[in-house]
C-alpha positions in Angstrom: 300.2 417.5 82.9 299.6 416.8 79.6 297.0 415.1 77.9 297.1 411.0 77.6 296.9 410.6 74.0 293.9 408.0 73.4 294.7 405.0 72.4 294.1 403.5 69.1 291.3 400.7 68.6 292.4 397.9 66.4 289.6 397.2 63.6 289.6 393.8 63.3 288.1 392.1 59.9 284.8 390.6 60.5 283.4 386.9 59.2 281.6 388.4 56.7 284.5 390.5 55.2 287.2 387.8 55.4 284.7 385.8 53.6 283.8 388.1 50.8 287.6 388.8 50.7 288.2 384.9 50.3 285.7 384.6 47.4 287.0 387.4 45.6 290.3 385.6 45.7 288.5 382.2 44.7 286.9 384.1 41.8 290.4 385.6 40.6 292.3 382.4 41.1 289.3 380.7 38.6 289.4 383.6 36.2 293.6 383.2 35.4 293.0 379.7 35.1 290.5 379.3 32.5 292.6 382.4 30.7 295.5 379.9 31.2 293.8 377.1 29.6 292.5 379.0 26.9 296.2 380.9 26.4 298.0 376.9 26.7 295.6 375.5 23.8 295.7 378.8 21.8 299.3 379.0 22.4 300.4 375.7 21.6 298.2 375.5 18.5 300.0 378.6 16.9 303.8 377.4 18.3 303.3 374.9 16.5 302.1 375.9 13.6 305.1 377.9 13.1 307.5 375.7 14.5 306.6 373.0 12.0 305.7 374.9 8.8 309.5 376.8 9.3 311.0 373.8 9.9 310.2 372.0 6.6 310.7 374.9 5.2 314.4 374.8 5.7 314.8 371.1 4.6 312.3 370.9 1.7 312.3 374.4 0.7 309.3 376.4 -0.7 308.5 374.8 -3.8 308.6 371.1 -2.3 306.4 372.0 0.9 303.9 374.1 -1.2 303.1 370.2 -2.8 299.7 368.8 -2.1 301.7 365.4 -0.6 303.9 368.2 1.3 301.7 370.2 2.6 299.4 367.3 4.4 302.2 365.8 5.8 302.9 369.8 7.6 299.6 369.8 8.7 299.2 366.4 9.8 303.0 367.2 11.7 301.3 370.5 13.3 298.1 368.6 14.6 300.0 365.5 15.7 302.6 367.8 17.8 300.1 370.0 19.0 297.7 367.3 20.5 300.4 365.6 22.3 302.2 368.9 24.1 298.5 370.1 24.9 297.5 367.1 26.7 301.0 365.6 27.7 302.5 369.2 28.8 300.4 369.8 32.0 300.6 365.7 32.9 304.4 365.7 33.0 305.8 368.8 33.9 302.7 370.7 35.9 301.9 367.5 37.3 298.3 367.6 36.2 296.0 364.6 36.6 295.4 362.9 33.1 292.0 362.5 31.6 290.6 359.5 31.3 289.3 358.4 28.1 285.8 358.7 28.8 286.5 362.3 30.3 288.8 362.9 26.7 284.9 361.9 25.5 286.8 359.0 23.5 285.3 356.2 24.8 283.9 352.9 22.8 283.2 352.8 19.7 280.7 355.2 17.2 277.3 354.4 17.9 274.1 354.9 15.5 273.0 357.8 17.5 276.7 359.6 16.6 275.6 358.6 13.4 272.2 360.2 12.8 273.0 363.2 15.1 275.7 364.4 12.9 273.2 365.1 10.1 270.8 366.7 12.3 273.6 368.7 13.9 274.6 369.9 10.6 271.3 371.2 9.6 271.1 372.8 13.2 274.5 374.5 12.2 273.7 375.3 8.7 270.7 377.7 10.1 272.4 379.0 13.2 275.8 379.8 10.8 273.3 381.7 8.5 271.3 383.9 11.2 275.2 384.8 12.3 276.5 385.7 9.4 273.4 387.4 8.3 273.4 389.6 11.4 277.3 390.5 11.1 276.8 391.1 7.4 275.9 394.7 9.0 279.2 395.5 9.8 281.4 397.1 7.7 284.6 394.9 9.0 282.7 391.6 7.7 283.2 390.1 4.7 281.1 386.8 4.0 282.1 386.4 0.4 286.1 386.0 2.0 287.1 383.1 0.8 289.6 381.2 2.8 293.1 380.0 2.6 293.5 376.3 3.2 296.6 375.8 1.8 296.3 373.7 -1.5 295.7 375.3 -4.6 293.9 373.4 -8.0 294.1 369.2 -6.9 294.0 366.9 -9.5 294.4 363.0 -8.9 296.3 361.6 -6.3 296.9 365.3 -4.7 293.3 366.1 -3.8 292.8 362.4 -2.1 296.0 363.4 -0.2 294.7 366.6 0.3 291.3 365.5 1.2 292.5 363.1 3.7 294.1 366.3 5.4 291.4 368.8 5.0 288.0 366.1 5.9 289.8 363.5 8.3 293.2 364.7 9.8 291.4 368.3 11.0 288.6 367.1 12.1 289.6 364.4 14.3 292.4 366.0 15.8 290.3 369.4 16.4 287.4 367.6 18.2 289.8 365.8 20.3 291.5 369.0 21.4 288.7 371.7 21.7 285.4 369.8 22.5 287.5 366.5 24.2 290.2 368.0 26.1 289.6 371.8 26.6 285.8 371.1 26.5 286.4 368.6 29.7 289.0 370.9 31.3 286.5 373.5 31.6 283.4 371.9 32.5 285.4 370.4 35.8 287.2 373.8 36.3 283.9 376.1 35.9 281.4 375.3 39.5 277.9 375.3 38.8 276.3 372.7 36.7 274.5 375.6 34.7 277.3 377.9 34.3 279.7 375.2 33.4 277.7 374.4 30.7 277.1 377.6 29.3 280.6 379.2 29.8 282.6 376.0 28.5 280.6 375.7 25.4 281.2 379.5 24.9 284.7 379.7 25.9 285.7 377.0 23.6 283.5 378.4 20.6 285.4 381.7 20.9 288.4 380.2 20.9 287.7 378.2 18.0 286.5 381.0 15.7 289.3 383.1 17.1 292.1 380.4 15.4 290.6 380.5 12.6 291.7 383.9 12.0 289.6 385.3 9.6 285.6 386.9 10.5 283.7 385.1 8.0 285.0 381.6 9.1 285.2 382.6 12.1 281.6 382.7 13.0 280.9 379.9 10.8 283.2 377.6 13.1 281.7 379.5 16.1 278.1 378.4 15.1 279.5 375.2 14.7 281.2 374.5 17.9 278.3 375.8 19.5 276.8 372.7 18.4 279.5 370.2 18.4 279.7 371.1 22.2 275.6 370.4 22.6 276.1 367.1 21.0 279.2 366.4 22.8 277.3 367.0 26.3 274.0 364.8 25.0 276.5 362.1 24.0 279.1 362.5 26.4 281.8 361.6 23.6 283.3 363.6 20.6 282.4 360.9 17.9 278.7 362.7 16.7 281.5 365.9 16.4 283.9 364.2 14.6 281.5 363.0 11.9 279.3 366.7 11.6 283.2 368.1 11.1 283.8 365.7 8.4 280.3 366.3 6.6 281.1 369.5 6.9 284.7 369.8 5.3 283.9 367.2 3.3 281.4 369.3 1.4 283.5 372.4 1.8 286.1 370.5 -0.2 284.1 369.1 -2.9 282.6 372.5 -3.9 285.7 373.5 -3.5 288.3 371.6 -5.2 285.4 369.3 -7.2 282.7 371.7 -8.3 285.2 374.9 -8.3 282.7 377.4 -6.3 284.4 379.5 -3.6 288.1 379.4 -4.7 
């Protein structure tokens, strides 16, 4: 007689594996979707941008929509479109719940402490911006003296209030209200752990931020920036203390700009 052949023992998963087996698949499903937030905003921003600028491009042609009057009303056209598919997209087609406007951090009205934290925050931003750029002055791929392109050439008159009102009011608000209200929000309900929400959001959307920029030097200057817009943002729990360092900001960036002549 042969042999019976043995029979096989079914390994069964333990507990303790189907659990670490269920958090691995937790951590992945909460790594794709903060890379699909981040891809959506990043995305949208840069459809948009194209979409728009080509657009009037075809109906105004070159010369017209290189116009100081032209050219704001393209990049008052981009951040208009690109606010509303961000945060109207995932609410009508993904059926995403809305935030509120307190959650948007656009609730009330300015306060006085959003008024005398956006000069501190500057002056926090002004040293950490020049520590960065400092350190990645090392590098051979950085360039600090880059000067960047923002579209408008020499303003005179009526084409550098037009252009102003683009550059230190337009941006600003609309760039708060999309990276430190929305995405900043977004992230700090998506990322668990009151610690490592904190940290991660701020970083994730200061990344981001530098990374649309597209060029280094600007790039880390923004980063520094957000960095702080973000603290404010989570000491205030609104975007208005932002809104105002961005416009202190720009606004000084144009005048030595397009005023004084330095840096074009």
């Amino acid at each position: 007689m042969s042999p019976k052949n043995p029979q096989k023992t079914e390994v069964k998963p333990t507990n303790r594996t189907r659990s670490k087996t269920a958090q691995k698949l937790l951590l992945w499903k909460l790594a794709l979707s903060i890379l699909g937030l981040l891809i959506w905003v990043a995305a949208v921003i840069i459809a948009c941008q194209y979409a728009v600028t080509f657009g009037l491009y075809f109906i105004l042609g070159r010369d017209l929509l290189t116009t100081p009057v032209w050219t704001t009303v393209c990049n008052a056209l981009i951040y208009a479109l690109a606010t509303f598919l961000i945060i109207w997209v995932p609410v009508k087609f993904f059926k995403k719940r809305p935030l509120s406007r307190t959650e948007l951090g656009f609730k009330g009205l300015f306060t006085w402490t959003d008024i005398l934290l956006a000069p501190a925050g500057f002056i926090v931003y002004l040293i950490f911006a020049s520590v960065l750029i400092a350190i990645f002055s090392h590098f051979s791929f950085f360039d600090a003296s880059e000067a960047q392109e923002l579209g408008y050439n020499l303003l005179n008159g009526f084409d550098r209030v037009v252009a102003f009102f683009a550059l230190c009011v337009i941006a600003p608000v609309a760039e708060e209200l999309i990276f430190r209200g929305w995405l900043y929000a977004k992230l700090r309900a998506l990322i668990p752990g009151k610690r490592l929400s904190l940290i991660l959001s701020i970083l994730l959307v200061s990344i981001l931020f530098g990374l649309l920029h597209g060029q280094w030097n600007v790039g880390v200057n923004v980063f520094a920036m957000s960095i702080v817009l973000c603290t404010m943002r989570e000491i205030t729990g609104t975007i208005y203390s932002g809104i105002l360092l961005h416009i202190l900001k720009n606004t000084i960036a144009f005048a030595l700009v397009y005023i004084f002549g330095f840096g074009g």
